[in-house]
TORNU-411594 format. One record per atom (N, C-alpha, C): residue in three letters; atom name; y, z, x. Coordinates in steps of 0.05 Angstrom, whole numbers, plus 5000, padded with zeros to 4 digits. Layout:
residues N
type ala | atom CA | north Y | up Z | east X
...
end
This chain:
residues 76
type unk | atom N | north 4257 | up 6542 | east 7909
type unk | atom CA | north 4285 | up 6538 | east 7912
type unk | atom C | north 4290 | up 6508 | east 7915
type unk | atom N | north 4309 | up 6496 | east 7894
type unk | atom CA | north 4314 | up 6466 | east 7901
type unk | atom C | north 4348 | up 6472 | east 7906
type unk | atom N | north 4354 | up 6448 | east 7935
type unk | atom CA | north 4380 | up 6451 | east 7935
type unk | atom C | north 4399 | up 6423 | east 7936
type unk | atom N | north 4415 | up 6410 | east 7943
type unk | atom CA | north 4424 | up 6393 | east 7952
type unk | atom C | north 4426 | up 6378 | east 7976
type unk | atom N | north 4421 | up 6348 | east 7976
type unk | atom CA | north 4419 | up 6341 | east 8001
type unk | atom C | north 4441 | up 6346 | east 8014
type unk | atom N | north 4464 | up 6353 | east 8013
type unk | atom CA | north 4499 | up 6369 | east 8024
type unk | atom C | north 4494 | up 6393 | east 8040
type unk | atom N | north 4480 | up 6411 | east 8016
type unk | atom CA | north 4477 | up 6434 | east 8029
type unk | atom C | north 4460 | up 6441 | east 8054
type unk | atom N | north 4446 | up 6440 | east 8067
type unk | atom CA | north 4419 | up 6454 | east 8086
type unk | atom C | north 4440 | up 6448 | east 8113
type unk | atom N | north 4458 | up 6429 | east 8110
type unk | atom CA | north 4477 | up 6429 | east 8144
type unk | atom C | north 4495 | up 6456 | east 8138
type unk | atom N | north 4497 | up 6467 | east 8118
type unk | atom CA | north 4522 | up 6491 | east 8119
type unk | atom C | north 4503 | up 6508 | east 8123
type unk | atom N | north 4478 | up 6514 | east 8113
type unk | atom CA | north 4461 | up 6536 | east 8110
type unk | atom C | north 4430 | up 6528 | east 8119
type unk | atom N | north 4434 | up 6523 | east 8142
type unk | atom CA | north 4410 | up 6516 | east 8154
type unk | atom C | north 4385 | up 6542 | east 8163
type unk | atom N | north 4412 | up 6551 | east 8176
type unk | atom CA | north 4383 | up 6581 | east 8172
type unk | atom C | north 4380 | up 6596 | east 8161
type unk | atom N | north 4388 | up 6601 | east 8131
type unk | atom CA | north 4379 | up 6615 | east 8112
type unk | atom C | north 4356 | up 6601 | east 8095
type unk | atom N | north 4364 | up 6573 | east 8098
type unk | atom CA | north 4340 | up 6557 | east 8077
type unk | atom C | north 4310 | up 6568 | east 8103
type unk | atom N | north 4315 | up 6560 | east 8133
type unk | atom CA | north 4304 | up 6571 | east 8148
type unk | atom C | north 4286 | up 6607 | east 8147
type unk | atom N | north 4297 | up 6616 | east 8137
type unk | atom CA | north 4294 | up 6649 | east 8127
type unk | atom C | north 4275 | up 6643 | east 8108
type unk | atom N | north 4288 | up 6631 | east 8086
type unk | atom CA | north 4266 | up 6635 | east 8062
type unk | atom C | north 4245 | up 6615 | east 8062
type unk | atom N | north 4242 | up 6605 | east 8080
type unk | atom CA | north 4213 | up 6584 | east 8088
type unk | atom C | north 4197 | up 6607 | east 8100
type unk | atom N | north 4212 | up 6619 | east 8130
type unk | atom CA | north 4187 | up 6638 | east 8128
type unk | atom C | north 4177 | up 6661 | east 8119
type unk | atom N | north 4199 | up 6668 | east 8091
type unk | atom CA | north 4183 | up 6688 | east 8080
type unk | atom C | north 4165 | up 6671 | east 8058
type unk | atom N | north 4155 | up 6650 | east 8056
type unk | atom CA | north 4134 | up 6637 | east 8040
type unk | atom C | north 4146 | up 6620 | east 8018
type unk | atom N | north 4167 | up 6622 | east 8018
type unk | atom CA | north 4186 | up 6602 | east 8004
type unk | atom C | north 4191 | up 6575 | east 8003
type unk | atom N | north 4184 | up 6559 | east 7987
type unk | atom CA | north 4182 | up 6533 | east 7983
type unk | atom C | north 4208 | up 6517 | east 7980
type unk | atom N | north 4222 | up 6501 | east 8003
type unk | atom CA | north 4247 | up 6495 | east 7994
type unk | atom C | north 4249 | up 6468 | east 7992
type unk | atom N | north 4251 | up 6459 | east 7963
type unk | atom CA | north 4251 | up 6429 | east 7960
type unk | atom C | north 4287 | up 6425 | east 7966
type unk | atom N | north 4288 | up 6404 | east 7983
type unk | atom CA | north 4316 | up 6383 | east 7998
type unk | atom C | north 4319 | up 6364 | east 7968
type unk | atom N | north 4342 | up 6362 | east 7947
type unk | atom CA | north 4335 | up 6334 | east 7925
type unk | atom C | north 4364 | up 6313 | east 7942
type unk | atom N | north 4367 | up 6291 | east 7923
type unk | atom CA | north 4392 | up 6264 | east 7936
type unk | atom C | north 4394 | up 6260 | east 7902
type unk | atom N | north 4415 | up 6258 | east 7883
type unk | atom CA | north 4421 | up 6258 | east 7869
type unk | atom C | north 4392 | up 6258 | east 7837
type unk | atom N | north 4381 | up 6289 | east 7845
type unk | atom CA | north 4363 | up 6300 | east 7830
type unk | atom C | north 4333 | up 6291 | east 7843
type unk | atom N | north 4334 | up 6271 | east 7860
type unk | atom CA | north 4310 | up 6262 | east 7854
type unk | atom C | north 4295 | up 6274 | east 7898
type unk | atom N | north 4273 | up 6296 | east 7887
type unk | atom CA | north 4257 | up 6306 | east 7914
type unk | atom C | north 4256 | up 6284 | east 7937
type unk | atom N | north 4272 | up 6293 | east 7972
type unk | atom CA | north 4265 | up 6277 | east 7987
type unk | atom C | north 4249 | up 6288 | east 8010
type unk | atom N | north 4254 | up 6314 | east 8010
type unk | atom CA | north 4244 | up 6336 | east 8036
type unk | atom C | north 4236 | up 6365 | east 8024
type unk | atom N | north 4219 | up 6381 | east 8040
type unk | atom CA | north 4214 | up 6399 | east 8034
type unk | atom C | north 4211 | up 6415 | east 8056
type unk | atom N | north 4217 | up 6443 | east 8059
type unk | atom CA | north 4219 | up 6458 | east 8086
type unk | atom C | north 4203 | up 6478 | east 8068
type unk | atom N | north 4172 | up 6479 | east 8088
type unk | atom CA | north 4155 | up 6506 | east 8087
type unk | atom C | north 4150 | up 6515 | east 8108
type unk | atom N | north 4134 | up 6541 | east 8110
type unk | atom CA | north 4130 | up 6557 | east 8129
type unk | atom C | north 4114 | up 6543 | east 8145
type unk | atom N | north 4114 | up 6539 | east 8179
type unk | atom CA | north 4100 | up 6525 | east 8197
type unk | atom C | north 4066 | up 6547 | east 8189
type unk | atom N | north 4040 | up 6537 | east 8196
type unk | atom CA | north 4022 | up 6548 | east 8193
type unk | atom C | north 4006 | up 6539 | east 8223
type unk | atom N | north 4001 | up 6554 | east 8242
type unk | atom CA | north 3985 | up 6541 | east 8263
type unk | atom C | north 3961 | up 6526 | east 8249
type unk | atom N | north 3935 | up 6504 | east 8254
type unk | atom CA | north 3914 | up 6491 | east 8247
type unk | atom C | north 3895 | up 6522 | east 8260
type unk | atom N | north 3883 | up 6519 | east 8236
type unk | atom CA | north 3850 | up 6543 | east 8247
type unk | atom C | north 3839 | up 6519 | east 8266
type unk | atom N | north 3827 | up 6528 | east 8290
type unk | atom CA | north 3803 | up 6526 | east 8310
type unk | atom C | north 3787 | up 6534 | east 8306
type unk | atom N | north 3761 | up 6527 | east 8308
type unk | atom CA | north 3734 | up 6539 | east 8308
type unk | atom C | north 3739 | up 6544 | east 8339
type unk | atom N | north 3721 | up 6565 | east 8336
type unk | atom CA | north 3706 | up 6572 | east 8357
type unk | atom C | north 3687 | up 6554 | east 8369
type unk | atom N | north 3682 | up 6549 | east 8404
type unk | atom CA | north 3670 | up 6536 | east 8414
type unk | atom C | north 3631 | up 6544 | east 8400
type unk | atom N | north 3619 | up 6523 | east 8401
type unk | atom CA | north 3588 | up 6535 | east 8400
type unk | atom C | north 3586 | up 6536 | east 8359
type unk | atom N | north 3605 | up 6536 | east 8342
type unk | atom CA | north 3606 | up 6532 | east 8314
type unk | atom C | north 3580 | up 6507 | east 8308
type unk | atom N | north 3571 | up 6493 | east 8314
type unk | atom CA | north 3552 | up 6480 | east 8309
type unk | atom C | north 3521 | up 6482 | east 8318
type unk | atom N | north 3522 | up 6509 | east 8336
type unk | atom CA | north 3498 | up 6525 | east 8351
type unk | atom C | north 3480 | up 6526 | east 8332
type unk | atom N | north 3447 | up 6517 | east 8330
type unk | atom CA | north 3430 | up 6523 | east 8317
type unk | atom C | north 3435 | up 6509 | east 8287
type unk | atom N | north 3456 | up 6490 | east 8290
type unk | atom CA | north 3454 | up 6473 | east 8257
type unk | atom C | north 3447 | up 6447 | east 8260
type unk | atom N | north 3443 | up 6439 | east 8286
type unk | atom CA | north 3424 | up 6402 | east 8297
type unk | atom C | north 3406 | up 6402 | east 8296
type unk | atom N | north 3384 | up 6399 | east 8297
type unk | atom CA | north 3365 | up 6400 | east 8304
type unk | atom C | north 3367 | up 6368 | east 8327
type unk | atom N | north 3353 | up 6375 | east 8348
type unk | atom CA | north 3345 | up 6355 | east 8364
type unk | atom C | north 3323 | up 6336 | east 8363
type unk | atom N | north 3316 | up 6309 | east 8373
type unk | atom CA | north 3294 | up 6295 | east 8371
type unk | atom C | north 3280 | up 6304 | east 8390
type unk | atom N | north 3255 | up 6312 | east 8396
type unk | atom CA | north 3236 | up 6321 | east 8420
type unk | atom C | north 3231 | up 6311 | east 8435
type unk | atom N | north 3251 | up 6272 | east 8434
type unk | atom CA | north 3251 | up 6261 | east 8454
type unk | atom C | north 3271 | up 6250 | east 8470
type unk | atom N | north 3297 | up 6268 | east 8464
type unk | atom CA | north 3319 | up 6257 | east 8455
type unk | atom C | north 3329 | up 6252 | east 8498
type unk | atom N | north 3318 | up 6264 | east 8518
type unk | atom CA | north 3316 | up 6266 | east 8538
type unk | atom C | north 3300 | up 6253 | east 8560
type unk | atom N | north 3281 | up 6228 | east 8541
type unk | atom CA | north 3258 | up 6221 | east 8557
type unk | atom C | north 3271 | up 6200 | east 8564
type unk | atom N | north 3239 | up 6187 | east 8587
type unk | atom CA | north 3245 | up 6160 | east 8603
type unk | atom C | north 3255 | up 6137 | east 8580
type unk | atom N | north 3246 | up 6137 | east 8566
type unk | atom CA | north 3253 | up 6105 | east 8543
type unk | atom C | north 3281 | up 6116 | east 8530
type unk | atom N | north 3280 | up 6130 | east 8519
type unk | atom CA | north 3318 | up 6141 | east 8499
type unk | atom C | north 3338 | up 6131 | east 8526
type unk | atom N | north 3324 | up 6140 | east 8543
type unk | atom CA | north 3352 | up 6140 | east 8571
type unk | atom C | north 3343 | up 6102 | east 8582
type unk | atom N | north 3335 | up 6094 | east 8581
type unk | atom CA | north 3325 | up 6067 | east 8590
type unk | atom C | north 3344 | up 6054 | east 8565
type unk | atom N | north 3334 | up 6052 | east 8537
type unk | atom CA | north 3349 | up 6042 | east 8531
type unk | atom C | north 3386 | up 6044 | east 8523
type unk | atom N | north 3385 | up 6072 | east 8525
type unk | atom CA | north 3420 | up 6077 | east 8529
type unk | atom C | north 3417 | up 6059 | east 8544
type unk | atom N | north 3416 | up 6058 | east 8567
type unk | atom CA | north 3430 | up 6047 | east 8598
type unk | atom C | north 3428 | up 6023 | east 8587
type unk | atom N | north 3406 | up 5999 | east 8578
type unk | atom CA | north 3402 | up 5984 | east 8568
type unk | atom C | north 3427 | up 5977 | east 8549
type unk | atom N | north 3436 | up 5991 | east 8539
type unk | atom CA | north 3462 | up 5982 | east 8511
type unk | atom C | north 3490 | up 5996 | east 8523
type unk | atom N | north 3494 | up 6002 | east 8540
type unk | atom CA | north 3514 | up 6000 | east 8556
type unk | atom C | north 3513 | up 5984 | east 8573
type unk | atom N | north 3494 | up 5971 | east 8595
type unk | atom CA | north 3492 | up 5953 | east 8611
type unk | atom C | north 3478 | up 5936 | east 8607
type unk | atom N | north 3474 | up 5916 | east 8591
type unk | atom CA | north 3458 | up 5900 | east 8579
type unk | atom C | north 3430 | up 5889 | east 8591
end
């Protein structure tokens, strides 16, 4: 649906309506596209733990020296 930048203040919630039945409503200003009203979509979330069993760890990643030098390059 393309309409006029005039129109969407007289008919705001019908352009409203047909956004959320999946309806693409291009806003134009003398022909030329400035806005567009689509259906809001929440963002997908992963689930917590989505990266479980795809790291692998270093076998040392916990010892005296890894942690010596962190502290080391944060506290010089």
């Amino acid at each position: 649906m393309q309409i006029n930048l005039l129109e969407p203040t007289n008919n705001l919630p019908g352009l409203v309506l047909a956004a959320e039945r999946g309806e693409e409503v291009l806003i134009v200003r003398n022909g030329i596209p400035v806005a567009k009203i689509v259906k809001y979509e929440a963002p997908k979330v992963k689930s917590p733990g989505c990266w479980k069993s795809k790291v692998a760890y270093s076998h040392d990643w916990d010892s005296a020296e890894t942690n010596a030098e962190i502290a080391n390059l944060f506290h010089g």
